[in-house]
N, C-alpha and C positions, 0 to 999 in steps of 0.2 A: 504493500500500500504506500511505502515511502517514498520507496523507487519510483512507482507512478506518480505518485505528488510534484515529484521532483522533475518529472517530465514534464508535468505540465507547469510549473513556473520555470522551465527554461524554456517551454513555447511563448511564456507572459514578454519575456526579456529580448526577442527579437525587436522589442519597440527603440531600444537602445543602437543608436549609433556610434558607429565607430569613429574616435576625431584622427587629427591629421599628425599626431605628434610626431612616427617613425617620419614622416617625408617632410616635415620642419626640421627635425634632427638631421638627418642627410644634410638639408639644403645649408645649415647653418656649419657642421663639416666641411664642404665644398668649399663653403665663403670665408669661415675660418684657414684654410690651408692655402688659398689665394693672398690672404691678407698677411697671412703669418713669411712668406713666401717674399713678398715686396717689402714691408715695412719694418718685417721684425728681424733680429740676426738667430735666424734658427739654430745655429750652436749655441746659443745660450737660453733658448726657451725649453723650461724644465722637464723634466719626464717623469711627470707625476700621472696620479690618477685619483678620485676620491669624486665627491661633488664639484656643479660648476662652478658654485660659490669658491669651494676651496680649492679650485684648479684656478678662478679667475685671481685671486692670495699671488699665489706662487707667480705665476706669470707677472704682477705688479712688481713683487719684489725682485725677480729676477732682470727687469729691467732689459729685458733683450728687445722689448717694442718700447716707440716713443709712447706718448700719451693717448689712448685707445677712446672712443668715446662708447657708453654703456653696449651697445649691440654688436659694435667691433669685439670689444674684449669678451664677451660672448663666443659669439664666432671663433676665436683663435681659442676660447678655452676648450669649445664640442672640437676642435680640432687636435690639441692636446690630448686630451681625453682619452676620445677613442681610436686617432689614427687615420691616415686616410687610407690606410689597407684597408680598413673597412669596407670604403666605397671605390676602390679605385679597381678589384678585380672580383668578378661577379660568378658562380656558379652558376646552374640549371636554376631557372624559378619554375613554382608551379604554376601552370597554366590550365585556367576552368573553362571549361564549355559553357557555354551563356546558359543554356539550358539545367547545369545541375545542379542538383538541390542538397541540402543537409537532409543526412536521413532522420538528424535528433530531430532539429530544431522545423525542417521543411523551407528554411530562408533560400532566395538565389547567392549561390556561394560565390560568383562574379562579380557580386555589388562590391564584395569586400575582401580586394586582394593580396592587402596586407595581411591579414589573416587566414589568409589560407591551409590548410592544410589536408591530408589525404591517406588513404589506407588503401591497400590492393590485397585483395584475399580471393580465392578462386576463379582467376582471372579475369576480375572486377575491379573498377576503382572506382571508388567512395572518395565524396569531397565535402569538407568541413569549416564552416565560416568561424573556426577558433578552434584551441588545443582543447578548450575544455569540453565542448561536446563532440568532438574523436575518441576524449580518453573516455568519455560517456559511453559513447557507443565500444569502448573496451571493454573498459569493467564492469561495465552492468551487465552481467549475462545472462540474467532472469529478464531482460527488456529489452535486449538485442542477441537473438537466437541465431549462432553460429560457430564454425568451427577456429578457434583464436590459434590453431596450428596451421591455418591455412593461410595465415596472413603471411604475405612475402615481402610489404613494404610496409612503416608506416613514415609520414614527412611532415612536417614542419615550417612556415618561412622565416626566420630569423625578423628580428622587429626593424631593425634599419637596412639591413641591404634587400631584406624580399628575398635572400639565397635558402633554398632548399636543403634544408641539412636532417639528415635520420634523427625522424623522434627520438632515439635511443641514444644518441649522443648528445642532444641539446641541452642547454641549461634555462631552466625556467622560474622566471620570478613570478610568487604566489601577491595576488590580490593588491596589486598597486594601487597609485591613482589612475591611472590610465584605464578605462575602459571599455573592452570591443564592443563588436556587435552584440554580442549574447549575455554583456554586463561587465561584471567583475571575471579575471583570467586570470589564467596561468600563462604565461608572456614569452615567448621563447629565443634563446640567443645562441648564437655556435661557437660563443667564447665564454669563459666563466669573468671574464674583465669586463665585458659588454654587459653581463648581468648583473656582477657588482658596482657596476655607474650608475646602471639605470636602476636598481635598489635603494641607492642613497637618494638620487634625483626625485624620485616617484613613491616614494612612502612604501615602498615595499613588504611584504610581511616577511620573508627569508628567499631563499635560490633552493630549489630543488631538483633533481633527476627523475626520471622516466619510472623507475620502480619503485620510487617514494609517493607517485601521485597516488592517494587511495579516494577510495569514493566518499569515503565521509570530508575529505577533502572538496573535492567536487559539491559535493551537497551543500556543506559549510558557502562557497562562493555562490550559491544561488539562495542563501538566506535559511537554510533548513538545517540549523544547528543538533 
């Protein structure tokens, strides 16, 4: 009866849209490593990491840029931060047929392709508008009837570059500020340094792995303590 319950307030939560923070972060990356590039003596800008706040510290005292006006020094701090390997070399993205749908949730999974993600089990792929209702359709197995050894992929998009990285490798931060289409997430990233920025940044609850997510996990993010 839970399990059900819990299905239908993550059909309530499809009203929730997803905002733009991943492709404001990229765009502020790009603009910070431009700027960092012309103005600043990049031998001496730090190689720190922490919040932007305390990335934006470091870089004042290090004095490797002249005087930065608030959005500049932004800019060079997400560039700091996370690197421009982040953006500069791109894996496979997942790419959705306009056509297909969450099997949790029933939303068009093309509206929201930063969140994407996807399963392939018996020469089938399944596409999912967030991690939390894939690991839905994982772990419930009294509400999604199948065989979980026949699964031969399951994928992920990283939150800033959109690269495709094996569920089973990513690192995911539980219940941020940030949230997608289907509310409150589990947020995924293919580096444990991308997850610990965006944990400090975004009020995070912890960074977890693939065989930590449990369903009371799950349940807890759609309000069913």
């Amino acid at each position: 009866m839970l399990r059900r319950l819990m299905i239908t307030v993550g059909l309530a939560t499809c009203l929730y849209a997803g905002g733009d923070s991943s492709v404001k972060a990229v765009k502020l990356i790009q603009k910070g490593e431009r700027i960092a590039k012309v103005m600043c003596d990049q031998k001496k800008l730090p190689k720190v990491s922490g919040s932007i706040a305390e990335v934006e510290v470091k870089i004042t005292e290090s004095q490797a840029c002249p005087s930065l006006s608030k959005s500049k020094l932004e800019a060079v701090a997400y560039y700091v931060n996370h690197g421009s390997s982040n953006i500069a070399v791109h894996t496979a993205h997942i790419h959705v047929p306009k056509d297909a749908k969450c099997p949790v949730c029933g939303m068009f999974v093309s509206k929201y392709p930063k969140w994407t993600t996807m399963m392939k089990h018996d020469g089938k792929t399944y596409y999912f508008d967030g991690v939390k209702d894939m690991m839905k359709y994982y772990v419930f197995d009294g509400d999604f009837i199948y065989d979980r050894n026949h699964i031969s992929s399951m994928d992920v998009s990283d939150y800033y570059t959109l690269d495709k990285i094996s569920a089973k490798k990513a690192f995911y931060v539980l219940d941020s500020d940030i949230f997608g289409p289907m509310g409150r997430e589990l947020i995924p990233f293919k580096s444990l340094k991308s997850a610990q920025n965006f944990l400090k940044d975004h009020n995070g609850k912890k960074i977890v792995r693939f065989n930590e997510i449990t369903g009371k996990m799950l349940m807890k993010l759609d309000g069913l303590d």
